[in-house]
N, C-alpha and C positions, 0 to 999 in steps of 0.2 A: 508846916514848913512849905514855902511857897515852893513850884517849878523855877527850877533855873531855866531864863531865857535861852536859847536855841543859838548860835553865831549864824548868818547871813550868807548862805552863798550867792551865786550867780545861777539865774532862773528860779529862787524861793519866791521873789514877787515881783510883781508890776504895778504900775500905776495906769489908773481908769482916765479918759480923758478929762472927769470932774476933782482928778487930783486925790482918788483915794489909792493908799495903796491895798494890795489883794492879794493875799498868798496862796502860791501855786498847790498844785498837789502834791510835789516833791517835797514842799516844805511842811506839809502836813505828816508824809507820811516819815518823815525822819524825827519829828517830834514823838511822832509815836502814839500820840492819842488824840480821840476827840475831844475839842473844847466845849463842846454844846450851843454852841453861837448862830450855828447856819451856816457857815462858811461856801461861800460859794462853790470850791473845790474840793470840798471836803470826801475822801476815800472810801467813806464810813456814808455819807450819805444820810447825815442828821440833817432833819428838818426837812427832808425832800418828800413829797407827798406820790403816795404809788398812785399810778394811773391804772383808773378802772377801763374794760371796755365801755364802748356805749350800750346804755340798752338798748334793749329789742333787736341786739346785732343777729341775723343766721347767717353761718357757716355754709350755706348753700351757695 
């Protein structure tokens, strides 16, 4: 059985200046899960790649 669609509040999304729209993190996190898509907003932080230090960094 599919997910029931979420209703729209005010601040769930914007539009990019190339006319996509983007939904906020509000709207993520009131859906309640990750979609697995990359969402640029996304709470959960799917697809985001950790940042290593650089090598040969010293602490000195």
């Amino acid at each position: 059985m599919p997910a029931t669609p979420q209703p729209l509040h005010p601040g769930d999304f914007y539009f990019t200046p190339e006319g996509y729209m983007v939904f906020t993190e509000q709207y993520h996190r009131r859906r309640g899960y990750c979609c697995k898509s990359g969402c640029r907003h996304c709470p959960w932080s799917f697809g985001r790649e950790k940042k290593k230090p650089p090598s040969g960094a010293t602490g000195s």
